[in-house]
C-alpha positions in Angstrom: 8.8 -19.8 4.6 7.5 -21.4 7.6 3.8 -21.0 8.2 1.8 -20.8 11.4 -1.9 -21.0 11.1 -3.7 -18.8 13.0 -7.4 -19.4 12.8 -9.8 -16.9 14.0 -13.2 -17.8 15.0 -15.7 -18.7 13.5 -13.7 -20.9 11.0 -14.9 -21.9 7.4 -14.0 -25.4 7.4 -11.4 -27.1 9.7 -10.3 -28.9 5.8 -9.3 -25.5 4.6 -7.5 -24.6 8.0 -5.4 -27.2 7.4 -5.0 -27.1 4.4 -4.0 -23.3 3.9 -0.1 -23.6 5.6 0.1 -26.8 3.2 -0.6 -24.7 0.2 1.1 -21.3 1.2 4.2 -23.5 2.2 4.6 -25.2 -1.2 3.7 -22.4 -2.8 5.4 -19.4 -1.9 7.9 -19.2 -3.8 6.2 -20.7 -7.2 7.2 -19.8 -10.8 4.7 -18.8 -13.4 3.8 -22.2 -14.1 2.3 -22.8 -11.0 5.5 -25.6 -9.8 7.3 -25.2 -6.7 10.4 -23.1 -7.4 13.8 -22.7 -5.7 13.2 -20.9 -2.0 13.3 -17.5 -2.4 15.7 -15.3 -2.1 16.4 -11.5 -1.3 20.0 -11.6 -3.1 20.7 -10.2 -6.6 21.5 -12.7 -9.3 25.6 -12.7 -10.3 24.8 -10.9 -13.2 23.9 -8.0 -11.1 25.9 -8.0 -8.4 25.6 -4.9 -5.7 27.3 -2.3 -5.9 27.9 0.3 -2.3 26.5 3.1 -2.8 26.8 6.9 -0.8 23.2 7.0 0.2 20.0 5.8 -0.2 18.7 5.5 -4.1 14.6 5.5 -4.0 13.1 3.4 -7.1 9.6 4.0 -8.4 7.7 1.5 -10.5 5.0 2.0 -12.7 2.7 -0.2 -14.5 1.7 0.6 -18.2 0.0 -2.0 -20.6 2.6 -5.1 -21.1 4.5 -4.7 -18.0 6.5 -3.1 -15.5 9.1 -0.3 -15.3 11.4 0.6 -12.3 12.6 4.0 -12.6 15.7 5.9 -10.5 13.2 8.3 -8.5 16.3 11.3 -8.5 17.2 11.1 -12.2 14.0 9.7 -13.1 15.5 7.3 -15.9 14.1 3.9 -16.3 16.3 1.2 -15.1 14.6 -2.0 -15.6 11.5 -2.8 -17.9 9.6 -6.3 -17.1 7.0 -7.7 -19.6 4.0 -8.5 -17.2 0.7 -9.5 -18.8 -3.0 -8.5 -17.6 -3.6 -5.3 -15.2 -1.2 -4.9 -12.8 -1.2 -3.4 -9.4 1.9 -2.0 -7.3 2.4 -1.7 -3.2 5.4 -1.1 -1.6 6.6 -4.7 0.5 7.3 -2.8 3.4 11.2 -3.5 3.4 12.3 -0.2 1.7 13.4 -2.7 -1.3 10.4 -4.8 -3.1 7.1 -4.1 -4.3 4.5 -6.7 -4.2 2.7 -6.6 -7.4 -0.7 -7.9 -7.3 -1.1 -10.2 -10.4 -2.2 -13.3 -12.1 -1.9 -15.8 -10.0 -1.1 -13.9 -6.8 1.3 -11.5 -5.2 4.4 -11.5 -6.9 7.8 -10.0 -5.4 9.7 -7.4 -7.5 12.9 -6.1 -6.5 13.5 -2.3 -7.1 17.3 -3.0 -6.8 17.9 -0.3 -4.0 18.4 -1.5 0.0 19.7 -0.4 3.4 22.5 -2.9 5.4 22.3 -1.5 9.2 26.0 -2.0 10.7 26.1 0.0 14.2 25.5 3.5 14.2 25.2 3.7 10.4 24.0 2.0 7.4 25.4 1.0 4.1 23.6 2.1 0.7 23.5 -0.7 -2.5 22.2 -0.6 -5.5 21.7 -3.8 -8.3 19.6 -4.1 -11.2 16.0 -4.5 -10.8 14.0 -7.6 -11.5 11.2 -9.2 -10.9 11.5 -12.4 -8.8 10.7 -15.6 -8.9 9.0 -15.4 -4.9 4.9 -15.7 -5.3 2.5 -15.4 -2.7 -0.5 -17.2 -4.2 -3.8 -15.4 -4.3 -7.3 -16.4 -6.3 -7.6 -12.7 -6.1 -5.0 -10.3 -4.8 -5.9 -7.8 -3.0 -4.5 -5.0 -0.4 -1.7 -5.2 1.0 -0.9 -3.6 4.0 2.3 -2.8 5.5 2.6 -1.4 9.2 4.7 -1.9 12.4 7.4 -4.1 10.3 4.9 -6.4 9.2 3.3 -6.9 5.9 -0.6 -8.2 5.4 -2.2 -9.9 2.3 -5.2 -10.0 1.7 -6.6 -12.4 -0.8 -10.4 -11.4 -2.2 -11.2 -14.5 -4.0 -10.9 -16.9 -0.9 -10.8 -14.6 2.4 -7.2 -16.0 3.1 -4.9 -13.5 5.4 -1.2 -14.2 5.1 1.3 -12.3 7.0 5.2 -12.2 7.9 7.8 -9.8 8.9 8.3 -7.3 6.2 11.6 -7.6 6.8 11.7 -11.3 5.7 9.6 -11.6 2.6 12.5 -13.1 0.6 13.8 -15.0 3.1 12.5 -18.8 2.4 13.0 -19.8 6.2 10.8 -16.5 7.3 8.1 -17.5 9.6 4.3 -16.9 7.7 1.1 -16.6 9.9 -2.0 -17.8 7.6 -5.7 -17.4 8.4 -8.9 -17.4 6.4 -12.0 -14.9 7.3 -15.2 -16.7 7.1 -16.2 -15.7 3.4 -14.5 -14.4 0.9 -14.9 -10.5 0.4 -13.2 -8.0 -0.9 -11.5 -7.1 2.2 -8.4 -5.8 4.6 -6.5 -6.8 7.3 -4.0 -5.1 9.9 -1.7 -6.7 12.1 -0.5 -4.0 15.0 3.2 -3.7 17.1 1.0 -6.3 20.0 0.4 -8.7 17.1 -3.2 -8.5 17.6 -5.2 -8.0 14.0 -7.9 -5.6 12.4 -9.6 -7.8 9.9 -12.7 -7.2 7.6 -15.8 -9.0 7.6 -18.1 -9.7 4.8 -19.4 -11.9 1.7 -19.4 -11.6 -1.9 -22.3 -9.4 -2.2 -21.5 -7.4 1.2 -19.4 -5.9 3.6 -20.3 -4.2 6.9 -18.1 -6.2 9.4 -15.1 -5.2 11.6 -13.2 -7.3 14.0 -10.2 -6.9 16.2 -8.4 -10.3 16.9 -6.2 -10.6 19.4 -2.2 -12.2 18.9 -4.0 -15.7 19.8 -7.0 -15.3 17.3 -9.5 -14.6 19.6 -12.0 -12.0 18.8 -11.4 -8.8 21.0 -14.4 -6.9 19.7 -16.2 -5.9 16.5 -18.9 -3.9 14.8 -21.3 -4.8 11.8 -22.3 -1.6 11.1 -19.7 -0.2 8.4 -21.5 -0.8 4.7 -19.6 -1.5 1.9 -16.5 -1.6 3.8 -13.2 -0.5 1.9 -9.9 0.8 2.3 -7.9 1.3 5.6 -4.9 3.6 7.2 -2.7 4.1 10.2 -2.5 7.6 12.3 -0.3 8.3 15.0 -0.5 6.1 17.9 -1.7 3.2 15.9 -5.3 4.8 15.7 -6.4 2.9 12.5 -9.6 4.5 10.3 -11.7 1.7 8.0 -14.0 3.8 5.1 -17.9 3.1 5.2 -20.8 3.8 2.2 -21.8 6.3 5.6 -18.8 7.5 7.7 -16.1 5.7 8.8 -14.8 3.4 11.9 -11.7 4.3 13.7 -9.9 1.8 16.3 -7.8 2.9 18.6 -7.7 2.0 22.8 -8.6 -0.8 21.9 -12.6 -0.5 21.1 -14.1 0.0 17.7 -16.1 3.6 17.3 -18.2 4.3 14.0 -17.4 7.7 13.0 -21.0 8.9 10.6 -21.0 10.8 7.8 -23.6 14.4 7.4 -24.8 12.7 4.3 -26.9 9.7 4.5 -24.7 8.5 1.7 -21.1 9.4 2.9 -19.1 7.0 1.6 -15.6 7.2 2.7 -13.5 4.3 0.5 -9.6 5.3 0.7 -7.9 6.9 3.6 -4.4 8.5 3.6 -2.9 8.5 7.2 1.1 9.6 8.2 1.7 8.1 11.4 2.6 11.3 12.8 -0.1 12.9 12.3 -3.4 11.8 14.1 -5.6 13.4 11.3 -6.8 11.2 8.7 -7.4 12.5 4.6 -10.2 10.7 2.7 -12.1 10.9 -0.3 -15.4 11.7 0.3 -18.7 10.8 -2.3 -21.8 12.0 -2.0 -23.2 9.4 -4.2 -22.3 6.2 -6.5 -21.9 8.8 -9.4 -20.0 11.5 -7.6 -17.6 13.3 -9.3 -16.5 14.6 -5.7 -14.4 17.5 -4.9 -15.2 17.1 -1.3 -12.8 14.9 0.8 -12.6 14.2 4.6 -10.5 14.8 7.3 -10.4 12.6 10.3 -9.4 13.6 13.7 -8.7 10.1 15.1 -8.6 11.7 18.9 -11.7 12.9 18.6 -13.4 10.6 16.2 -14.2 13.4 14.6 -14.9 14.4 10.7 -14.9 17.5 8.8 -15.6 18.3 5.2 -13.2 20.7 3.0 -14.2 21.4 -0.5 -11.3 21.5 -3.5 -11.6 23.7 -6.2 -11.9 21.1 -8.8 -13.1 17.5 -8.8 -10.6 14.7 -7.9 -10.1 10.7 -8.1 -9.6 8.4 -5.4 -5.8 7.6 -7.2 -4.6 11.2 -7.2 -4.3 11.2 -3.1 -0.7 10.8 -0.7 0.0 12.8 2.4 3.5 14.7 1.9 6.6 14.9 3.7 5.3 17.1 6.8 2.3 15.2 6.5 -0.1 17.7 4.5 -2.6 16.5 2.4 -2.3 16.6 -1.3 -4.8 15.6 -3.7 -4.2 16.2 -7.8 -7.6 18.0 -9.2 -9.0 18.0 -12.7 -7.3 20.5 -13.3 -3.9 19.2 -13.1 -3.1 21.2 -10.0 -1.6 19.5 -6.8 -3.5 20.9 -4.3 -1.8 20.7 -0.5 -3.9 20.8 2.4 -3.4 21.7 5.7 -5.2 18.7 7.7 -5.1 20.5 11.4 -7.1 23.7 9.8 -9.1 22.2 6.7 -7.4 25.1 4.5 -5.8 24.4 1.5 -2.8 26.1 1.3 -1.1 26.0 -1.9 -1.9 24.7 -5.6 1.2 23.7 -7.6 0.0 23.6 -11.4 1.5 19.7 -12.6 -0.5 18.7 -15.1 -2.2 19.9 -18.0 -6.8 19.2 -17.2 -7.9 15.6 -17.2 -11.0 13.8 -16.0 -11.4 10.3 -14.9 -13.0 7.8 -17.2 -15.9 5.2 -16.4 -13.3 2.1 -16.1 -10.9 2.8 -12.8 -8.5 0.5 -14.9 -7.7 2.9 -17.6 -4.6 4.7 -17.1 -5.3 8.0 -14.6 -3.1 10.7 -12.9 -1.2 9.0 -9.8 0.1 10.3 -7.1 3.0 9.0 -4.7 4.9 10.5 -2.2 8.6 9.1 -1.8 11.4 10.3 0.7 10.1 13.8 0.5 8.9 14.1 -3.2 5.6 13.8 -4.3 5.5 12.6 -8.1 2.4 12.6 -10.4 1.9 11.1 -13.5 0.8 11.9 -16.4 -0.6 9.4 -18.9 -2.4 12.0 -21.6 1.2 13.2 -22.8 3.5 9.7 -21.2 5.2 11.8 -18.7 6.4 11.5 -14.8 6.8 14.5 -12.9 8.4 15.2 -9.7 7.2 18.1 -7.2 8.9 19.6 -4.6 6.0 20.7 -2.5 7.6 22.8 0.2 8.9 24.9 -2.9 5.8 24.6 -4.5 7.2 23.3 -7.8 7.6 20.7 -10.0 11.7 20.0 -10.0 11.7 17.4 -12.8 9.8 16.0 -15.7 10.3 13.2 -17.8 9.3 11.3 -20.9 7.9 7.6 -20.6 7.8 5.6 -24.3 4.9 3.9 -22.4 1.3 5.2 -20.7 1.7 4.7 -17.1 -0.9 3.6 -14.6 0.0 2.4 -11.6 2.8 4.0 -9.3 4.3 3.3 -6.2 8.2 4.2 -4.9 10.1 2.6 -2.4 12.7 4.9 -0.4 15.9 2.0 -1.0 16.4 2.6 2.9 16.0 0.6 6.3 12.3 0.9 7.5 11.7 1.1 10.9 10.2 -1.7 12.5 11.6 -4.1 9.3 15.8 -4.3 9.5 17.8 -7.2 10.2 21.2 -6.8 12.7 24.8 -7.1 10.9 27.2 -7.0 13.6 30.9 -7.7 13.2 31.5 -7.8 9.8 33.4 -4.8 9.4 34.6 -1.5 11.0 33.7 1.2 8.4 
């Protein structure tokens, strides 16, 4: 991939600015031994060659203890199981197609074997086997990824460095990459909107209250410093974009920077859920460091507004997605999805999934997930190594199935064109 630096102010050192497109260029596309690999690739391998498909086939993945499994997200059987070592974290890549799994060494690309081919006023299905690639982003510390208006984000924790590219291209070794570093390294977040101007975190090792809006050149548009501990980030309609604080929240959008506070002095809002057709924002929502919360929040990002809804049992910040009409769901202690309208605060339905669980002191250890893909919201269940899948409109769980491993991590990708990230195939055919 080709990188072009783009180098906010102020800049660590001009040695690392130039030398941050040397290392991302030799490096994206390393092997597990650190050497330069071939370039990558977004083709299966001849052993799997693709086979056309009637429509689009979504693939989950989940992360257990040793590895990686891909699952077929309509029959729920397990397609491909990858030995990874060390904990393991799954995003979608933004393509419909890869995760990014955040792992030693960096972000590495996995193929869920499922993809889109626009051709005129229609689109051809494929499916291949699954596998983990070859294609690594290099990271001290991965971090979020973010993917939004067809382009995909990295954040790296352990240096500050921000690399992104067109989601559409993240196999593609001649893809264009746009590299930048923040001035410390933080556990941090970045955004790039449709105008190719960027939300980016600010902060050090030991703290975080910063926010700055870049513009497609670099330069700083505006910013705010007054966002403790800040985590987690989403998109709402219209590209309003909501940042969590340890006391409220801050929500962009028109292009200035408004701190949204919580009614506790210790608010702390840390993940946010947003549909981008929806302008209301869900969060989880602690009253203190100890919080076993039921409470999360709802953002109204044309009002900067927040309210508070109370669920009937406590939750963790992993058992959130929004669902297919964008309603809020959030699995409770109880093992009960609970669906929230986010216009009226109510809670309108709780579909009984699982059997009662409680999160543990280490966020690593395997907990309930949640993850809404084309239209279905599946939980899992690690006490009893199952998967389920929930219709929520009928208010039911559709399908269950056994795992021979305890999962952790999950994350689906819908095996479809994204908007915003497709490539044009013209004249190839007439069908």
């Amino acid at each position: 991939m080709r990188v072009t630096p783009h180098l906010p102010l102020p800049l660590r050192t001009a040695a690392l600015a130039a030398a941050l497109p040397l290392a991302l260029a030799t490096g994206c596309a390393s092997t597990d031994g650190g050497a330069a690999a071939s370039p990558p690739t977004s083709e299966a391998p001849a052993s799997a060659a693709p086979t056309e498909v009637g429509a689009s086939a979504p693939r989950l993945a989940l992360t257990y203890d040793g590895g990686v499994q891909i699952l077929d997200a309509t029959t729920l059987e397990v397609l491909a199981d990858v030995p990874m070592e060390g904990f393991n974290r799954l995003n979608p890549a933004g393509d419909g197609r890869h995760f990014l799994v955040s792992t030693q060494g960096g972000f590495r690309l996995l193929d869920g074997g499922a993809w889109a081919e626009p051709h005129g006023d229609h689109d051809h299905y494929y499916t291949a086997e699954p596998q983990l690639t070859d294609v690594l982003f290099p990271a001290e510390k991965p971090g979020h990824v973010v993917a939004h208006a067809g382009r995909t984000v990295l954040f790296d924790d352990g240096t500050g460095d921000v690399t992104a590219f067109d989601s559409a291209d993240i196999a593609d070794p001649d893809g264009e990459v746009l590299a930048f570093s923040t001035p410390e390294a933080h556990h941090g977040v970045a955004v790039q909107l449709e105008d190719g101007s960027m939300l980016v975190s600010d902060g050090t090792e030991d703290t975080r209250s910063g926010v700055r809006i870049l513009d497609a050149d670099g330069e700083e548009i505006t910013a705010r410093d007054d966002c403790p501990s800040v985590h987690g980030e989403t998109v709402a309609a219209g590209e309003a974009i909501v940042i969590g604080c340890q006391d409220g929240a801050v929500l962009y959008t028109g292009g200035e920077l408004t701190k949204i506070q919580s009614p506790d002095a210790y608010g702390r809002i840390g993940n946010q859920f947003g549909s981008e057709d929806s302008p209301i924002v869900l969060g989880d929502y602690e009253r203190s460091a100890e919080d076993r919360s039921r409470t999360v929040a709802l953002i109204d990002t044309t009002t900067a507004s927040l309210r508070l809804v109370d669920l009937p049992a406590p939750y963790w910040y992993q058992s959130f997605d929004r669902g297919p009409n964008g309603e809020g769901l959030v699995l409770t202690y109880d093992g009960a999805l609970q669906v929230i309208d986010v216009d009226s605060g109510a809670v309108t339905r709780s579909i009984p999934v699982t059997g009662p669980w409680e999160e543990s002191d280490d966020w690593q250890d395997p907990h309930p997930q949640v993850a809404v893909v084309d239209g279905i919201a599946y939980v899992t269940e690690p006490g009893t190594r199952q998967i389920h899948a929930v219709d929520v409109e009928a208010g039911e769980v559709w399908k269950s199935a056994d795992l021979e491993v305890t999962p952790n991590e999950l994350s689906g990708v819908t095996g479809d064109v994204q908007e915003h990230a497709e490539h044009e195939h013209e004249g190839e055919h007439d069908e």
